[in-house]
ROPA-585179 format. One record per residue (C-alpha): x, y, z; residue in one letter. Coordinates in steps of 0.02 Angstrom, whole numbers, plus 50000, padded with zeros to 5 digits. Example, Ala and Ser with C-alpha at 12.3 -4.5 7.8 and 13.67 -1.06 7.14 Angstrom:
REM ROPA-585179
506154977550390A 506844994750357S 
REM end
This chain:
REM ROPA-585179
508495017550353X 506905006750393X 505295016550354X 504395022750540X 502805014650456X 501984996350442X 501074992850302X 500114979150245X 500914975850061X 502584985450076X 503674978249963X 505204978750096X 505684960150066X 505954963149901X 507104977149930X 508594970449891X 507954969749700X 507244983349686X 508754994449739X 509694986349593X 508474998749475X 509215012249561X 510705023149502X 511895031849651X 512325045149538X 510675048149437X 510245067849439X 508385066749439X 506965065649575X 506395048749641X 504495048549634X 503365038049714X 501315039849675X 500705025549805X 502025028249938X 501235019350072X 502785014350192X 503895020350067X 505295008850115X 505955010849967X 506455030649983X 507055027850148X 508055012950118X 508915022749944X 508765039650049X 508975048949858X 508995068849897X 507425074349785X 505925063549784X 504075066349764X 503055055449868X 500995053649853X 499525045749892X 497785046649907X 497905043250068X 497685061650178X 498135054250344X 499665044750298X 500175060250215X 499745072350345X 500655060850466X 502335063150332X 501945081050356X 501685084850518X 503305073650556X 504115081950435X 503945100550525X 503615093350711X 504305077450757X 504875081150941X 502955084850969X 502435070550873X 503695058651007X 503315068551155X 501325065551142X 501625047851069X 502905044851218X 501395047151331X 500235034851276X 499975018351372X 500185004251258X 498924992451295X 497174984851207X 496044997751302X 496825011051248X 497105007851071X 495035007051042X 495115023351150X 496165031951014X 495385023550870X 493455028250929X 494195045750920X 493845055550732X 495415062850671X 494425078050595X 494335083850777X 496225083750825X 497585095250800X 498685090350665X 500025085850791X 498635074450883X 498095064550723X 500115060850690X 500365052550862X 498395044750830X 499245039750665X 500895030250697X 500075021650878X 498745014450786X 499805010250641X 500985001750766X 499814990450849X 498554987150713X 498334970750659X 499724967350521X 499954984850472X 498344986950380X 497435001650343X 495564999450316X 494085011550342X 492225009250337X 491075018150224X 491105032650333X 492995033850315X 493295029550511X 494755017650540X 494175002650582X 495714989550603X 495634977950764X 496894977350880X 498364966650849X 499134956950997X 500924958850979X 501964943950991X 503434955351104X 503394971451205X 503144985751091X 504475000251080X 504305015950978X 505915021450892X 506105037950921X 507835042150843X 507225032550683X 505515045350690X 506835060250686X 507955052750545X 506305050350461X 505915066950459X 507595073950411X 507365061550259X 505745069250226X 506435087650196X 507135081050044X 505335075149974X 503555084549916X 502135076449987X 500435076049894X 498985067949944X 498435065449758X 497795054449635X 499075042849553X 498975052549382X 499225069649456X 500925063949537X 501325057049376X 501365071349282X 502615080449358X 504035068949318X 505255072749196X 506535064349097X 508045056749211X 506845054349344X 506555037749428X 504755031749454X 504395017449574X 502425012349582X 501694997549678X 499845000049666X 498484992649775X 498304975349690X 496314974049597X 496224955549530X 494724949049455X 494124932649547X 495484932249687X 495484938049852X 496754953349857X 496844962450005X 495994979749973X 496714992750082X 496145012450106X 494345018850065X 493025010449968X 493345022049821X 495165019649797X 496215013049673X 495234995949576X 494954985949443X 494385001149328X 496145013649354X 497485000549280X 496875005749107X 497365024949159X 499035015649247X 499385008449090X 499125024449003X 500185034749130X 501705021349097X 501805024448908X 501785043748950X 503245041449060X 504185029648915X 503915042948807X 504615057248921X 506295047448961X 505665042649127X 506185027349207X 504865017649335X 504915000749404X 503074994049426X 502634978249545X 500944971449559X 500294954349584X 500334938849448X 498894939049343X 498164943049211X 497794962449247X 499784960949284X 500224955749138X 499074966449037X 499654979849123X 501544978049102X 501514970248924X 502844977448810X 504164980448947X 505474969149018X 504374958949155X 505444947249275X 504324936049415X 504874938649575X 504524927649736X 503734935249887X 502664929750045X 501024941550053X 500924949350222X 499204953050238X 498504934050234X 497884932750383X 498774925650553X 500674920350520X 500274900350508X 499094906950351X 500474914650267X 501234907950100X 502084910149952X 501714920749802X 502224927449639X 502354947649591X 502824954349428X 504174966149419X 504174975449251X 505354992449184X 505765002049024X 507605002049075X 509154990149096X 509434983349255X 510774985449346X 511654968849416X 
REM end
């Protein structure tokens, strides 16, 4: 299935490669330490995964539709979807809503933000205009409950990278995309102001030779450049056409290369 979330970076046109990593029949967990969208579990649907990020309200929002999602639908069923009203939500601070409220907060802003990003400002408020959509927006309501059927089959953390990383075992199948920190390009940042940068893709690095080492098999994308390649050197690296998303308006959009690097065989 389609993930229920936008995100700005989701690797969901490049699907169709990265599902060729994937093995119907393997007996281990799929794992997943940036999750984001997660497109990729839902598109493979595997039935044990591990999915985490250091993001707390995209993983409370997992959660809570996880456990509740006819309450999640009938509160988000009742919002007007308009410009007004999505500042209304967003002025609100999720620390003062039920868990149930910041879900439905969660997926309407998420919807109508502008290109799916997430961004806060120092005091960890989301802060993403509105995004004008170019066609009359529809929530999917019987993909929110598939979602969270899929999500039984998956532990959520809101954790560090590492932490998730530790827990996998040999025959598992790791899948990380993290949050792209390039030295003298402009690389859409996404999260908080003390997330994933420049400074963690040594400990990345470090986490990938642990998982060689355990038998664990991961598939890491991240942008063309130098960090890339530094961080992937050693394993079999293929460079993979995409368009970034997050560029700005849709006129602004263009081309770009991502390296796509594993310690296993693909599978044609």
């Amino acid at each position: 299935m389609k993930s229920p979330i936008r995100w700005a970076g989701s690797k969901r046109a490049l699907l169709p490669i990265l599902k060729r990593y994937w093995v119907d029949d393997r007996s281990g967990k799929y794992i997943e330490p940036f999750c984001g969208s997660a497109c990729l579990y839902f598109d493979l649907e595997p039935s044990r995964a591990i999915l985490g990020d250091i993001n707390s309200e995209l993983i409370t929002a997992y959660k809570v539709l996880r456990k509740s999602p006819s309450k999640v639908v009938e509160l988000l069923s009742a919002y007007p979807i308009n410009r007004d009203y999505y500042y209304e939500l967003r002025a609100l601070k999720a620390e003062t809503l039920s868990e149930i409220e910041q879900t439905a907060r969660f997926l309407f802003l998420n919807r109508l933000c502008f290109n799916g990003i997430y961004r806060t400002n120092l005091s960890g408020q989301f802060n993403v205009p509105f995004g004008k959509p170019k066609r009359e927006v529809q929530f999917d309501f019987d993909a929110l409950a598939k979602a969270s059927t899929l999500l039984k089959r998956a532990s959520l953390q809101n954790s560090d990278f590492a932490l998730v990383l530790d827990q996998a075992q040999k025959g598992d199948f790791v899948y990380l995309d993290p949050p792209y920190a390039v030295a003298k390009r402009r690389v859409f940042s996404q999260y908080y102001p003390e997330s994933f940068a420049e400074q963690d893709l040594q400990r990345l690095r470090a986490c990938l030779k642990k998982l060689d080492r355990r038998g664990v098999h991961f598939v890491v994308s991240y942008a063309d450049s130098r960090e890339g390649r530094e961080l992937v050197a050693g394993w079999k690296c293929r460079r993979v056409r995409t368009r970034r998303n997050v560029a700005g308006f849709a006129d602004n959009r263009r081309n770009a290369y991502e390296l796509m690097a594993t310690n296993q065989e693909l599978h044609e």
